[in-house]
C-alpha positions as CSV (number, residue, x, y, z in Angstrom):
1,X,0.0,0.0,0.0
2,X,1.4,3.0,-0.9
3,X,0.1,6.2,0.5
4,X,3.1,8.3,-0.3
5,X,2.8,8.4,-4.2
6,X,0.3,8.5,-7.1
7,X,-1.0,4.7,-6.2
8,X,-2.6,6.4,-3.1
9,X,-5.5,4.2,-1.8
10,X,-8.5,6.3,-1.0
11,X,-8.3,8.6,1.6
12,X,-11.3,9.6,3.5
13,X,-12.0,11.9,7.1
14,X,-15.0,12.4,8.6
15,X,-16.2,13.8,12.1
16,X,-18.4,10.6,14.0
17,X,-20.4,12.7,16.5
18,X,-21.7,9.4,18.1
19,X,-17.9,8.3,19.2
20,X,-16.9,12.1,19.3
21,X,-13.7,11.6,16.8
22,X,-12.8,12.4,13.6
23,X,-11.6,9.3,12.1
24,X,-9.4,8.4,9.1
25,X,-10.1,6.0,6.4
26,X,-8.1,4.4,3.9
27,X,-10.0,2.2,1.5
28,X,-12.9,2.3,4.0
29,X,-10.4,0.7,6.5
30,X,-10.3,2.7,9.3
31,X,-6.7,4.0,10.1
32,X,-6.7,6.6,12.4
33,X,-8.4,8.7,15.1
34,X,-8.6,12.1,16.7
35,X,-11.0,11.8,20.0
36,X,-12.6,15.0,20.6
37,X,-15.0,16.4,23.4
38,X,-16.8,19.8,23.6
39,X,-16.8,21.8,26.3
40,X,-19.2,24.7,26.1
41,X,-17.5,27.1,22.8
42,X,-14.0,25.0,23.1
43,X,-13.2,21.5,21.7
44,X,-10.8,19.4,23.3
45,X,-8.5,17.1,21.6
46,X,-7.4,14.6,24.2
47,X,-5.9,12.0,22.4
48,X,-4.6,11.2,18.2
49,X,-3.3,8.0,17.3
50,X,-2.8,6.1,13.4
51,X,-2.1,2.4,12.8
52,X,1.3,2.0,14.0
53,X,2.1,0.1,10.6
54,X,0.8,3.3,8.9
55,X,2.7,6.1,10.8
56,X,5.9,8.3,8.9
57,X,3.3,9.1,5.8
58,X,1.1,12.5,7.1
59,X,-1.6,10.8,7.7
60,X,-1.9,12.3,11.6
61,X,-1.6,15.4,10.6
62,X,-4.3,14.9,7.3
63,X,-6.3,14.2,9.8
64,X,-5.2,16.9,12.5
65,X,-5.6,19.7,10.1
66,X,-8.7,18.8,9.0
67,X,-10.5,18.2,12.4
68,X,-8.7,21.8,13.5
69,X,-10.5,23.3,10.0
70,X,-14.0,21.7,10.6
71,X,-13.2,23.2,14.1
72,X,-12.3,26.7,13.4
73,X,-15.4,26.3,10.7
74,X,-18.0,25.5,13.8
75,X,-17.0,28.8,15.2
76,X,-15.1,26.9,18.7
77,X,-11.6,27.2,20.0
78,X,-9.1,24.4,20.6
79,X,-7.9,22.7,23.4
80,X,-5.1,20.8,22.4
81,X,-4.7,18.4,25.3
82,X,-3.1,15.9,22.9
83,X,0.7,16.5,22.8
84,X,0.5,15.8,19.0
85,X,-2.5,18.3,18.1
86,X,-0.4,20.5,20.4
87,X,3.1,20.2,18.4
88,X,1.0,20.2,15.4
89,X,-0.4,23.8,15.9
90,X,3.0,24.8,17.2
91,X,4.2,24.0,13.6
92,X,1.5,25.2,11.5
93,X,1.0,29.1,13.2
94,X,-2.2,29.4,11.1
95,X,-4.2,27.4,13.8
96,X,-3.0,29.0,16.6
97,X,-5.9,31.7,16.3
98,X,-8.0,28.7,17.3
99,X,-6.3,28.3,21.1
100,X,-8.4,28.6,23.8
């Protein structure tokens, strides 16, 4: 499986509300996770973990970004509990707006 180059599988992320995550998907085989809670008008991230077999190819911080974006795009502020959401936004200065 190549996830690096042009053979890419398909890629998918979606929020799950029910489990409070946003989860990754590749080839509808689920691959990673972001756990989520909300707390009043700030969403916590307590915890982001991939498939160990998976990890070195972006896929953590796909999925990151894009629960940060669907964050910033609810109109709540971060909590990045998670020392990888936290080192994340530390490298990418166009999220930190979203700190709580």
């Amino acid at each position: 499986m190549d996830i690096d180059g042009q053979q890419d599988g398909m890629l998918a992320i979606t929020r799950n509300d029910g489990a409070e995550r946003y989860e990754i998907r590749l080839d509808g085989e689920l691959v990673g996770l972001a756990d989520y809670f909300d707390d009043g008008e700030v969403r916590a991230f307590p915890h982001t973990e991939v498939d160990p077999a998976l990890r070195g190819h972006g896929l953590a911080g796909k999925l990151v970004g894009h629960a940060l974006r669907d964050t910033r795009a609810a109109g709540l502020k971060v909590d990045p509990v998670c020392p990888y959401v936290a080192a994340f936004i530390r490298r990418h200065p166009e999220y930190r707006d979203l700190l709580a």
